[in-house]
mmCIF file of the N, C-alpha and C atoms, coordinates in Angstrom:
data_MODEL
# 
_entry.id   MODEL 
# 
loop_
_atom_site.group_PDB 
_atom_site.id 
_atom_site.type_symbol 
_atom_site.label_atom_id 
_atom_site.label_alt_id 
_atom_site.label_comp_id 
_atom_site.label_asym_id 
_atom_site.label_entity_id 
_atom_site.label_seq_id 
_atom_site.pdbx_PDB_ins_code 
_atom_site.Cartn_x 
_atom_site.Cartn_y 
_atom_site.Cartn_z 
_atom_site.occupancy 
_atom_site.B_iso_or_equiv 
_atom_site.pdbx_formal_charge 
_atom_site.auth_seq_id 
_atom_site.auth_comp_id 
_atom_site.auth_asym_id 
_atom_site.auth_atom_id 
_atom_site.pdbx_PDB_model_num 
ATOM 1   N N  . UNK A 1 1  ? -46.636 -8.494  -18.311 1.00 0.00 ? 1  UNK A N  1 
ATOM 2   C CA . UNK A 1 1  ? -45.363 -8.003  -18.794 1.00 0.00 ? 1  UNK A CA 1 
ATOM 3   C C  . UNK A 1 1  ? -44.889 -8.954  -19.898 1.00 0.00 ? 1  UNK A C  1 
ATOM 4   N N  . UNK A 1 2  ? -44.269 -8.394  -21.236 1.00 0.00 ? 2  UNK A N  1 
ATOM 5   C CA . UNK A 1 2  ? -44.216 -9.515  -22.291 1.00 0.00 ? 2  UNK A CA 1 
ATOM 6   C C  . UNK A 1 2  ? -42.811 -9.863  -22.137 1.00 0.00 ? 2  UNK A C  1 
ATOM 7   N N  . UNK A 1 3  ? -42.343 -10.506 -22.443 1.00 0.00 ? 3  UNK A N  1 
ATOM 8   C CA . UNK A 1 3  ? -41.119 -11.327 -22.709 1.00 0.00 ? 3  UNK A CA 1 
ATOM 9   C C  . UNK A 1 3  ? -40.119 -9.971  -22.906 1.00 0.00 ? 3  UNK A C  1 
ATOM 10  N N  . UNK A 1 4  ? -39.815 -8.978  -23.886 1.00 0.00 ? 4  UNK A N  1 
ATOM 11  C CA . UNK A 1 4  ? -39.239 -8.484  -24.149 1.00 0.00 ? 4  UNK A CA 1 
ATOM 12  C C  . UNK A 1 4  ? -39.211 -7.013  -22.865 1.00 0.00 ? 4  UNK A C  1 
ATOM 13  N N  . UNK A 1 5  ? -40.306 -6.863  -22.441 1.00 0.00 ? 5  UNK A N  1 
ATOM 14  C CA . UNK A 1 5  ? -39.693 -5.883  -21.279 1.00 0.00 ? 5  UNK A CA 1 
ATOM 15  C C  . UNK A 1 5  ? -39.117 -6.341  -20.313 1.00 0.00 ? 5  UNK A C  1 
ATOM 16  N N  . UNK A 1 6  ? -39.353 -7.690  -19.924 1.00 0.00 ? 6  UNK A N  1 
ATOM 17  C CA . UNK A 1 6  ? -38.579 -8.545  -18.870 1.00 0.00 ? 6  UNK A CA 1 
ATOM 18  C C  . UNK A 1 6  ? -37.327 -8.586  -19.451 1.00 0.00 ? 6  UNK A C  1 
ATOM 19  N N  . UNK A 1 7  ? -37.085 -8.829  -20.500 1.00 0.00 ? 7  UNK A N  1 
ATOM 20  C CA . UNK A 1 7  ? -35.358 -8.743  -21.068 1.00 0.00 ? 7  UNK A CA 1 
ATOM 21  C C  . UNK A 1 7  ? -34.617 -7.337  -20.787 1.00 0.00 ? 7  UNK A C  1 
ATOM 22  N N  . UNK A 1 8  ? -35.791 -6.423  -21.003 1.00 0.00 ? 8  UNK A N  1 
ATOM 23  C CA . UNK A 1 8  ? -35.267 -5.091  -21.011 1.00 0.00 ? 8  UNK A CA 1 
ATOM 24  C C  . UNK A 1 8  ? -34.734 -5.020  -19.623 1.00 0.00 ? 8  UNK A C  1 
ATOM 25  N N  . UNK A 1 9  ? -35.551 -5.195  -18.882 1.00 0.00 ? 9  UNK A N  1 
ATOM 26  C CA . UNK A 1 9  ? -35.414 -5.042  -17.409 1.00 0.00 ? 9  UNK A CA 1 
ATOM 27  C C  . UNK A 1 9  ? -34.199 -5.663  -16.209 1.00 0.00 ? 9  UNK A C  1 
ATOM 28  N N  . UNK A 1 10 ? -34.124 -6.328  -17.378 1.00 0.00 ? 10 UNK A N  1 
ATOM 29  C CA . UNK A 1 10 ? -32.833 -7.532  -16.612 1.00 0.00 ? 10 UNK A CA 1 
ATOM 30  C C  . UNK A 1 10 ? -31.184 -6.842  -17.551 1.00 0.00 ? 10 UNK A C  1 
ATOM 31  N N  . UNK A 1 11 ? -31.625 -6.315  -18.657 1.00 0.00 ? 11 UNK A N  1 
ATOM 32  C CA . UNK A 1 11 ? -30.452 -5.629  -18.833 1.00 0.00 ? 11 UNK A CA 1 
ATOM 33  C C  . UNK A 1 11 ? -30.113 -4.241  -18.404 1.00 0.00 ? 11 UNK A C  1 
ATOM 34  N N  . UNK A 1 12 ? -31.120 -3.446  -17.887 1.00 0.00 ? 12 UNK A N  1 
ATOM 35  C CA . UNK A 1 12 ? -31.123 -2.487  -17.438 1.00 0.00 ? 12 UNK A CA 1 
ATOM 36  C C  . UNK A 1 12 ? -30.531 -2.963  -16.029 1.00 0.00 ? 12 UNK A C  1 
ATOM 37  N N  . UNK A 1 13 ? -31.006 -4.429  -15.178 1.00 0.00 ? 13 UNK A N  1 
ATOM 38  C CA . UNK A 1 13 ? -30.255 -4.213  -13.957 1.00 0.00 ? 13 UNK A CA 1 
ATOM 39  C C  . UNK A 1 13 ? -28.569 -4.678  -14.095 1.00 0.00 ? 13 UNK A C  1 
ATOM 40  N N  . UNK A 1 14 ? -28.023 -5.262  -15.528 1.00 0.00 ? 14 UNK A N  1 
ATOM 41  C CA . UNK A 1 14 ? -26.980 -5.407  -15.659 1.00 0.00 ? 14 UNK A CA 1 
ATOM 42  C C  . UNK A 1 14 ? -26.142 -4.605  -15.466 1.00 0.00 ? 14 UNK A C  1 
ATOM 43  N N  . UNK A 1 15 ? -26.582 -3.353  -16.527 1.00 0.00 ? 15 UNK A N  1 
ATOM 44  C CA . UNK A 1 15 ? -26.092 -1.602  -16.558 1.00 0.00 ? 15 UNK A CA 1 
ATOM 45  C C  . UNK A 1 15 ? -25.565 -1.480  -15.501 1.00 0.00 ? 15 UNK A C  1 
ATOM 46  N N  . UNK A 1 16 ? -26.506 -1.374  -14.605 1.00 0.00 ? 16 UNK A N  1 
ATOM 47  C CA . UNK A 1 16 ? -26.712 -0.815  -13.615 1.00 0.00 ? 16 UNK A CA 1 
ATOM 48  C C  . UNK A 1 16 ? -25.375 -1.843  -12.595 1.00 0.00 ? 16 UNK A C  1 
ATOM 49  N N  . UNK A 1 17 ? -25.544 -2.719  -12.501 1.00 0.00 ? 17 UNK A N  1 
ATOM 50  C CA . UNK A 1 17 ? -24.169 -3.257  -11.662 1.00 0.00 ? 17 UNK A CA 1 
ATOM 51  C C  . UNK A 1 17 ? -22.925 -3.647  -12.069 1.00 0.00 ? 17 UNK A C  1 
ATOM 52  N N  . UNK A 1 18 ? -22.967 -3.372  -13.729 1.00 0.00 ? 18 UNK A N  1 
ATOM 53  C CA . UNK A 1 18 ? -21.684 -3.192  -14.053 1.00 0.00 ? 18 UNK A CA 1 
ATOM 54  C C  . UNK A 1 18 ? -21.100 -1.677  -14.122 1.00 0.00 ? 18 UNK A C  1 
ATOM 55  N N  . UNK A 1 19 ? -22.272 -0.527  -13.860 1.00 0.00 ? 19 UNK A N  1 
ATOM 56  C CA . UNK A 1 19 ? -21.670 0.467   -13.439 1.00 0.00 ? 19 UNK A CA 1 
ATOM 57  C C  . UNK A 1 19 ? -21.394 0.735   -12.245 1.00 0.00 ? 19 UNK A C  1 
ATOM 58  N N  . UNK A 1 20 ? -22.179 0.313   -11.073 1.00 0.00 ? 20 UNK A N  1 
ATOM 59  C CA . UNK A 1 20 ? -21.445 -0.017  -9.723  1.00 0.00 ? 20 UNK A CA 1 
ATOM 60  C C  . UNK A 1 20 ? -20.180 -0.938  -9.993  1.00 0.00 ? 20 UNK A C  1 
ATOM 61  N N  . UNK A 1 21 ? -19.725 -1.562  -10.580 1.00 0.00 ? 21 UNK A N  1 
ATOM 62  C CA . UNK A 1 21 ? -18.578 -2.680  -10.332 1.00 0.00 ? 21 UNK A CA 1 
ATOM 63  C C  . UNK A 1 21 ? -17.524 -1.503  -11.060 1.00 0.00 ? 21 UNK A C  1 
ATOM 64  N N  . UNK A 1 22 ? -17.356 -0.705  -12.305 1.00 0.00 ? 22 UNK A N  1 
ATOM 65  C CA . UNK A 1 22 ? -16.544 0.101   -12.802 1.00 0.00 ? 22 UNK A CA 1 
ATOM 66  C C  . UNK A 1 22 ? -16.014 1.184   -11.558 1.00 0.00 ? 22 UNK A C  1 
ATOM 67  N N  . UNK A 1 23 ? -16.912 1.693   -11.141 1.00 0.00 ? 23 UNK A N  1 
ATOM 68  C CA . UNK A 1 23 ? -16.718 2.650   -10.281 1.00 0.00 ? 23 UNK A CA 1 
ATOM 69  C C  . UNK A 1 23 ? -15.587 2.275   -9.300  1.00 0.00 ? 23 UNK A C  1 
ATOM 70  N N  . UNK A 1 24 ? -16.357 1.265   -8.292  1.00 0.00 ? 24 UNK A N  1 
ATOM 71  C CA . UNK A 1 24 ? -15.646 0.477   -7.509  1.00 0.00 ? 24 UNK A CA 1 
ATOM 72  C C  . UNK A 1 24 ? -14.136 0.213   -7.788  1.00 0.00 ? 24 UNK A C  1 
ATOM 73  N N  . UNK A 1 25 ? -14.319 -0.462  -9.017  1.00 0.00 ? 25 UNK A N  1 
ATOM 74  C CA . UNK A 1 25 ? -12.661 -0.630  -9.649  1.00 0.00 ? 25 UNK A CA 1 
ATOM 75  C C  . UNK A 1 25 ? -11.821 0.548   -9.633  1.00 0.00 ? 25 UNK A C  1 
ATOM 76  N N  . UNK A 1 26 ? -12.564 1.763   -10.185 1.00 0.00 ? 26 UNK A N  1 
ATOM 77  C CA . UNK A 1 26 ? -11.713 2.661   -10.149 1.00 0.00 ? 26 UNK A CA 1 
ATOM 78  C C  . UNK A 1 26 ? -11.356 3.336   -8.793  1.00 0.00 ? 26 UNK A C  1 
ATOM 79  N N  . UNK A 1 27 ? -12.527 3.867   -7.830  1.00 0.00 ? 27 UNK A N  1 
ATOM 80  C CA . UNK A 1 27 ? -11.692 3.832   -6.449  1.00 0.00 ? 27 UNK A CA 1 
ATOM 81  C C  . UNK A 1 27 ? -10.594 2.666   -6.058  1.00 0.00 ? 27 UNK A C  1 
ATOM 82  N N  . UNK A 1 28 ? -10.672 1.703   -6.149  1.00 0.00 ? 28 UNK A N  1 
ATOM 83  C CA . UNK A 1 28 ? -9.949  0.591   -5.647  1.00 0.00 ? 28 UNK A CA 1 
ATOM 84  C C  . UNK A 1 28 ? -8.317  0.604   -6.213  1.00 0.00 ? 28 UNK A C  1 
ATOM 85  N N  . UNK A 1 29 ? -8.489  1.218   -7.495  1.00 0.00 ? 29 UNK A N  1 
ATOM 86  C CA . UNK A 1 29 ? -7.278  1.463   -8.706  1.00 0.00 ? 29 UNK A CA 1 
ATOM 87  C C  . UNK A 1 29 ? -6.660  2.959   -7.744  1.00 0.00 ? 29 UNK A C  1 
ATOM 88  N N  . UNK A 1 30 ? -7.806  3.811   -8.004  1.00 0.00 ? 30 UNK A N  1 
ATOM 89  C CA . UNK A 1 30 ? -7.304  5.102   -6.849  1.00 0.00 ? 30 UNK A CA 1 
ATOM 90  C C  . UNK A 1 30 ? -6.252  4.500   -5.636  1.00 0.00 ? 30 UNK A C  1 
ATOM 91  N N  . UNK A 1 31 ? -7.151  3.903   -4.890  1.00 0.00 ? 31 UNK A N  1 
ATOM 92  C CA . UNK A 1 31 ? -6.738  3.444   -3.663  1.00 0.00 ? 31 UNK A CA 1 
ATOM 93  C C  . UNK A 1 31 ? -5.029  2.437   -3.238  1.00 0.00 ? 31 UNK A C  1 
ATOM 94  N N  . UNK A 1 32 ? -5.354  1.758   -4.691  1.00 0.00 ? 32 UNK A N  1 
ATOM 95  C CA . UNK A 1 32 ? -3.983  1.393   -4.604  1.00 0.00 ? 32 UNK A CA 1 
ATOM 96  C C  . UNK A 1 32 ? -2.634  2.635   -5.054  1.00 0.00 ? 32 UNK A C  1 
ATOM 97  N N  . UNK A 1 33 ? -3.047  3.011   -6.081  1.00 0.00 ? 33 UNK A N  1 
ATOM 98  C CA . UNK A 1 33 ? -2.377  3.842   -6.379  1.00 0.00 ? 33 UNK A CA 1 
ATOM 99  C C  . UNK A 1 33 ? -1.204  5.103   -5.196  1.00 0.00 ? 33 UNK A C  1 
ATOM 100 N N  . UNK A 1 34 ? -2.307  5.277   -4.437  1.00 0.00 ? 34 UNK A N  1 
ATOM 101 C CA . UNK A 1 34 ? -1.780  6.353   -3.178  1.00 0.00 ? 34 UNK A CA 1 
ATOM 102 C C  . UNK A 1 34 ? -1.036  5.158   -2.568  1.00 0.00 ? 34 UNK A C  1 
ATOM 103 N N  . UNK A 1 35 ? -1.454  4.296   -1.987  1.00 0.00 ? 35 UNK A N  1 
ATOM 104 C CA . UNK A 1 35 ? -0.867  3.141   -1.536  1.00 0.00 ? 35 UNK A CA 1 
ATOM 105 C C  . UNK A 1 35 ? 0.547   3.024   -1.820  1.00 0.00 ? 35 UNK A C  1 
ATOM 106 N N  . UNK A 1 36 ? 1.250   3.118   -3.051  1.00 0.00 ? 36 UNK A N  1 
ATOM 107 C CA . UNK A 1 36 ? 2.040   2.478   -3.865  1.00 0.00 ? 36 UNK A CA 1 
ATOM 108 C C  . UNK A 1 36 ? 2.966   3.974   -3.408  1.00 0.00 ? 36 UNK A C  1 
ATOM 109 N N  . UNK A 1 37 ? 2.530   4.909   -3.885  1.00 0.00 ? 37 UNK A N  1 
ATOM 110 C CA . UNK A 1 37 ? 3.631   6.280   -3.423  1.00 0.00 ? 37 UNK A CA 1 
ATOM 111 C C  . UNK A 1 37 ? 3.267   6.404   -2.406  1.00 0.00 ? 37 UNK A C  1 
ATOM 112 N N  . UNK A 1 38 ? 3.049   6.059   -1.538  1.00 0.00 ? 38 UNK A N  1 
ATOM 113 C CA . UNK A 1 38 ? 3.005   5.705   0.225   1.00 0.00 ? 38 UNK A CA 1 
ATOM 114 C C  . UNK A 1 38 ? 4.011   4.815   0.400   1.00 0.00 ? 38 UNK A C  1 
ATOM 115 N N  . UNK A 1 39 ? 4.303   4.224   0.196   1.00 0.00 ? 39 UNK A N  1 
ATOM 116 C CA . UNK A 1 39 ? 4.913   2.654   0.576   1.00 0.00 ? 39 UNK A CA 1 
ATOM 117 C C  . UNK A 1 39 ? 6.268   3.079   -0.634  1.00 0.00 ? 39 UNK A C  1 
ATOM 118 N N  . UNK A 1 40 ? 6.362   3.426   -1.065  1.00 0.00 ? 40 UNK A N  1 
ATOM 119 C CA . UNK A 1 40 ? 7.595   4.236   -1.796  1.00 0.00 ? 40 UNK A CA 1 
ATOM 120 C C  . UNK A 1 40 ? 8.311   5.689   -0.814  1.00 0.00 ? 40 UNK A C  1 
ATOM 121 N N  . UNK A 1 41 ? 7.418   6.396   -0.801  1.00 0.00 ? 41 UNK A N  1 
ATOM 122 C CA . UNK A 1 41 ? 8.378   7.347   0.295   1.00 0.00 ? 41 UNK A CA 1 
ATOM 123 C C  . UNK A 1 41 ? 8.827   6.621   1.445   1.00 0.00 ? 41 UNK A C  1 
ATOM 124 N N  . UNK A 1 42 ? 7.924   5.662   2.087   1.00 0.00 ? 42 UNK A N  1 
ATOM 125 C CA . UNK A 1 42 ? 8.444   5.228   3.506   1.00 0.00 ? 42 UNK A CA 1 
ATOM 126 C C  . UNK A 1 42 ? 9.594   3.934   2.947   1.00 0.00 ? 42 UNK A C  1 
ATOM 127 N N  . UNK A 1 43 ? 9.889   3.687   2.587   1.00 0.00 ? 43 UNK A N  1 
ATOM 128 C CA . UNK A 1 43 ? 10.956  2.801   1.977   1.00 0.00 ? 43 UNK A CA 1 
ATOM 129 C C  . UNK A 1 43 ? 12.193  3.490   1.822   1.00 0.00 ? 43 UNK A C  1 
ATOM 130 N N  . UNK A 1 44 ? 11.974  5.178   0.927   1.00 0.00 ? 44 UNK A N  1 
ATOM 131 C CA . UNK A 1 44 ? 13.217  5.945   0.535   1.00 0.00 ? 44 UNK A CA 1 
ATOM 132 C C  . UNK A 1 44 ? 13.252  6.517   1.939   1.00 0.00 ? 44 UNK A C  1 
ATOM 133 N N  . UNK A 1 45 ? 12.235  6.600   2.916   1.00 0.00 ? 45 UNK A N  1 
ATOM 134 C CA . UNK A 1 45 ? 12.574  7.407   4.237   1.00 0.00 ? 45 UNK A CA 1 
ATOM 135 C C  . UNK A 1 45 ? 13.501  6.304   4.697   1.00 0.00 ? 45 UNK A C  1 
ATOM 136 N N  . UNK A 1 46 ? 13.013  4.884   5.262   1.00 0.00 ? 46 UNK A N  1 
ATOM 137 C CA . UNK A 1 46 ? 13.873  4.093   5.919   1.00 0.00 ? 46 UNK A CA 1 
ATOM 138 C C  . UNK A 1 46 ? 15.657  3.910   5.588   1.00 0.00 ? 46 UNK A C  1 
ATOM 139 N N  . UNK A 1 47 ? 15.280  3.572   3.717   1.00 0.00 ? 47 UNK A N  1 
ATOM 140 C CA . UNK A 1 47 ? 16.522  3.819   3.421   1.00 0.00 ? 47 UNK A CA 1 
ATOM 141 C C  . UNK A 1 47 ? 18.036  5.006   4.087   1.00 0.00 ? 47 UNK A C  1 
ATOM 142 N N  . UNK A 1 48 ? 16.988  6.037   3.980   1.00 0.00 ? 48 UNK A N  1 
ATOM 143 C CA . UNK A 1 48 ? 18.109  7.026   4.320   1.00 0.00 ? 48 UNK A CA 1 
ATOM 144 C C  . UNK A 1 48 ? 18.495  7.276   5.948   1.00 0.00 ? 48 UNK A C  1 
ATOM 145 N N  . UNK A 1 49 ? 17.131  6.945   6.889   1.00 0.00 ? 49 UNK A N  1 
ATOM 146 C CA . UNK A 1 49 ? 17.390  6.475   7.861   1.00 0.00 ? 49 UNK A CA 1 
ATOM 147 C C  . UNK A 1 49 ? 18.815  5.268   8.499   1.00 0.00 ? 49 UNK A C  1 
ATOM 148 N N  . UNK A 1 50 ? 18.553  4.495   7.591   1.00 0.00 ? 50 UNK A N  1 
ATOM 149 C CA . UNK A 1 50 ? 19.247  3.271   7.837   1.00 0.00 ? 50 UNK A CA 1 
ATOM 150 C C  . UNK A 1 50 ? 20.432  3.517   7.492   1.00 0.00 ? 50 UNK A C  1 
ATOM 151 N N  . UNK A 1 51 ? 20.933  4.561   6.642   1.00 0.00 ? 51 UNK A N  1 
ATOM 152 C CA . UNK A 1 51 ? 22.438  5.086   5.930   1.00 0.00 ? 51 UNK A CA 1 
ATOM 153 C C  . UNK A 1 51 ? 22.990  6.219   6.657   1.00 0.00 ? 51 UNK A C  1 
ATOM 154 N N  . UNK A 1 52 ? 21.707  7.161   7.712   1.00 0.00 ? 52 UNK A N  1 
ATOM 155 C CA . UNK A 1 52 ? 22.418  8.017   8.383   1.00 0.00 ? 52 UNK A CA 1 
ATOM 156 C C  . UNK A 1 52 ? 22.725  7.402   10.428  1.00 0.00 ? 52 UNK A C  1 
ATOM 157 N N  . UNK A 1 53 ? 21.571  6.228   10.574  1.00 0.00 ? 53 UNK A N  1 
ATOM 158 C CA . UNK A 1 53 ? 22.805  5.237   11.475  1.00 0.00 ? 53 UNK A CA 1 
ATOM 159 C C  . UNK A 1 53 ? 24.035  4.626   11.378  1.00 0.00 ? 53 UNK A C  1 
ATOM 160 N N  . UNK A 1 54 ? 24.262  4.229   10.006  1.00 0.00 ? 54 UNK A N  1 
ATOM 161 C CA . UNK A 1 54 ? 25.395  3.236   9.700   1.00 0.00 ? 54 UNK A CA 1 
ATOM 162 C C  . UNK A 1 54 ? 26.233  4.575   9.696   1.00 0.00 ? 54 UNK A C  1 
ATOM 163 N N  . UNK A 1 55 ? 26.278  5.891   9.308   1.00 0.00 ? 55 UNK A N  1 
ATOM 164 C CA . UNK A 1 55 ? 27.065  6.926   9.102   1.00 0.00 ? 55 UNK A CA 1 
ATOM 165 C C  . UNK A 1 55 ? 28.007  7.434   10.991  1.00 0.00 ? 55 UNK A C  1 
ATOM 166 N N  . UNK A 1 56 ? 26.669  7.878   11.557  1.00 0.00 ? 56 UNK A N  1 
ATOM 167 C CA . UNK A 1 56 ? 26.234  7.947   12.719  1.00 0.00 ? 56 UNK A CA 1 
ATOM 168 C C  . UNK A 1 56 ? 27.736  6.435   13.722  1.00 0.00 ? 56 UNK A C  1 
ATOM 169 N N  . UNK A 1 57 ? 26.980  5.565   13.176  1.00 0.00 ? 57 UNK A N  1 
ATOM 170 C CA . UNK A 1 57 ? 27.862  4.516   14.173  1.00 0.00 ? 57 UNK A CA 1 
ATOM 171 C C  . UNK A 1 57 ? 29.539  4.481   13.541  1.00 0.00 ? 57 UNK A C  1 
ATOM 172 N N  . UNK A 1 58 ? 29.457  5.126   12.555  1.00 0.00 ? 58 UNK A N  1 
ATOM 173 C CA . UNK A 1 58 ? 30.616  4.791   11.915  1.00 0.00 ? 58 UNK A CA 1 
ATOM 174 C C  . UNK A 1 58 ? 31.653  6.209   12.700  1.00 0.00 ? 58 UNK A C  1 
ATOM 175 N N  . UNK A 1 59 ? 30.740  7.174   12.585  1.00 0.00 ? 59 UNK A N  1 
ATOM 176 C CA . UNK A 1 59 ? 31.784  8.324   13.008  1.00 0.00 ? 59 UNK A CA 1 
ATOM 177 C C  . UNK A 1 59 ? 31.934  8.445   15.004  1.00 0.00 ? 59 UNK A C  1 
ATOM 178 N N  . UNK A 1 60 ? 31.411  8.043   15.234  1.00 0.00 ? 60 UNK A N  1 
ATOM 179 C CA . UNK A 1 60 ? 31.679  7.247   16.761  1.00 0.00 ? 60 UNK A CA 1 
ATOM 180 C C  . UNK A 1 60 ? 32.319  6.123   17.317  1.00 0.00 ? 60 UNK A C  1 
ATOM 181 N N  . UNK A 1 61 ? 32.406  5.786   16.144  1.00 0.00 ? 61 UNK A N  1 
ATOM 182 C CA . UNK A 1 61 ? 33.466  4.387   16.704  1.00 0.00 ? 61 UNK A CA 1 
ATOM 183 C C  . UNK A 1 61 ? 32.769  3.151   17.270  1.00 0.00 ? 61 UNK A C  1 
ATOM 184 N N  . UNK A 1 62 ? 31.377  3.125   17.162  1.00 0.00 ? 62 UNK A N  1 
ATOM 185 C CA . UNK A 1 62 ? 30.548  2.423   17.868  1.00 0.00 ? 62 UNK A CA 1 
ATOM 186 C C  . UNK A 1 62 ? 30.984  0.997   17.345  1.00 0.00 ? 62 UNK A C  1 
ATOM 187 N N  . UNK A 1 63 ? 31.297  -0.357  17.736  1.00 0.00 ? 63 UNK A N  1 
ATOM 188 C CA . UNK A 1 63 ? 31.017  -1.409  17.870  1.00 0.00 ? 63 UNK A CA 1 
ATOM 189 C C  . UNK A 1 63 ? 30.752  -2.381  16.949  1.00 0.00 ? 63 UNK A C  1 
ATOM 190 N N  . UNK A 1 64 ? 31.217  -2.643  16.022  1.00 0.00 ? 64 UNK A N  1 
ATOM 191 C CA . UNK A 1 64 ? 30.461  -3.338  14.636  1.00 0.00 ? 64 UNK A CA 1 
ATOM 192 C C  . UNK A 1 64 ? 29.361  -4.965  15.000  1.00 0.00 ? 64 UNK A C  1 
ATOM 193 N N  . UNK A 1 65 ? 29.491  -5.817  15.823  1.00 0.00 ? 65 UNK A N  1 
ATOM 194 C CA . UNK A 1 65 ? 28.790  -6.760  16.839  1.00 0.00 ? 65 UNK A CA 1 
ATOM 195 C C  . UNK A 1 65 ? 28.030  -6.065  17.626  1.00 0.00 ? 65 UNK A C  1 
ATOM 196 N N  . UNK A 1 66 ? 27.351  -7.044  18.009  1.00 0.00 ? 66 UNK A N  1 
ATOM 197 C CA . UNK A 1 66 ? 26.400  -7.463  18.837  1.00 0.00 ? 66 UNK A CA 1 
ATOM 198 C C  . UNK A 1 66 ? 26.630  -6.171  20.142  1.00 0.00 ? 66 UNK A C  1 
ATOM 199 N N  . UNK A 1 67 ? 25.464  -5.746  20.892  1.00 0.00 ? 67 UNK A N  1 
ATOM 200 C CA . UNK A 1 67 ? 26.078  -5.082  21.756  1.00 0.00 ? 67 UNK A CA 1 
ATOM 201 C C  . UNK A 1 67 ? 26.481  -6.272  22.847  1.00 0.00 ? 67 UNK A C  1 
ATOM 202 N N  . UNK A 1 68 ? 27.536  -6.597  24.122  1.00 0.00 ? 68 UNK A N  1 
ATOM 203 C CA . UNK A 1 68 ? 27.616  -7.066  24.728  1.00 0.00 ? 68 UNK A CA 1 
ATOM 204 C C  . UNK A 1 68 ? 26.565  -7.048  25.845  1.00 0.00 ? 68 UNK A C  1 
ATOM 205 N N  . UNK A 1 69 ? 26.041  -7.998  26.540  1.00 0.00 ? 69 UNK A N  1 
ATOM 206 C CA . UNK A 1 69 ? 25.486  -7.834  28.222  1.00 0.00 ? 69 UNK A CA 1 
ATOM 207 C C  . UNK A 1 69 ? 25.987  -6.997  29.014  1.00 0.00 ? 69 UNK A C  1 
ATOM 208 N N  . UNK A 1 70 ? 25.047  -6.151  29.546  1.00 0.00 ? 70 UNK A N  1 
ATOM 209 C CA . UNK A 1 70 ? 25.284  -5.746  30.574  1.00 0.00 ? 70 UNK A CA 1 
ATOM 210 C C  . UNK A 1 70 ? 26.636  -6.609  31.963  1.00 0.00 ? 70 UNK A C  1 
ATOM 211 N N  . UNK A 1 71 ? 26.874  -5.777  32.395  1.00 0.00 ? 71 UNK A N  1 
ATOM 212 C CA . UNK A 1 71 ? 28.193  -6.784  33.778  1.00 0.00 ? 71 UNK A CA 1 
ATOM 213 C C  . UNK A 1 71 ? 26.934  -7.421  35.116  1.00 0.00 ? 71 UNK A C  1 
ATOM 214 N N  . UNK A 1 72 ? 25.710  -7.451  35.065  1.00 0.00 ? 72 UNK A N  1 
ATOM 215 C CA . UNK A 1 72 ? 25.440  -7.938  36.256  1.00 0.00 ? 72 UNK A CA 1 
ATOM 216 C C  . UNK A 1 72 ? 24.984  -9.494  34.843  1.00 0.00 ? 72 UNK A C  1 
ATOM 217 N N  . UNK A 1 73 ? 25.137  -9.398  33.781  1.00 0.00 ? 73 UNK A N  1 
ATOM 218 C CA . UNK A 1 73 ? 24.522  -10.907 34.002  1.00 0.00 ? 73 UNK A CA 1 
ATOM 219 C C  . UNK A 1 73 ? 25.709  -12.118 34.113  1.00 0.00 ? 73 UNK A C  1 
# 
């Protein structure tokens, strides 16, 4: 094998794992992506969660502290 197909050969396996490494990146880019509007709805869910307790405790009269102990302790 002369010098120059061995070069060939070693850039052909370059190709070749910098097109496995692109790919990869881009699932991984995918992957975050869903991630990110995942973790965005559950944030605007909690939010509104957390505004229809404070609503919730507010129109009940509930307690602004701590709840107290129970009377047996």
């Amino acid at each position: 094998m002369t010098e120059t197909e061995i070069l060939a050969e070693r850039i052909d396996g370059l190709e070749i794992r910098i097109a496995h490494q692109d790919h990869t990146i881009e699932e991984l880019s995918s992957t975050i992506a869903d991630q990110w509007k995942q973790i965005e709805d559950l944030t605007f869910r909690l939010t509104r969660l957390n505004e229809q307790m404070r609503d919730f405790e507010n129109s009940t009269g509930a307690p602004e502290g701590p709840e107290p102990p129970p009377p047996h302790y």
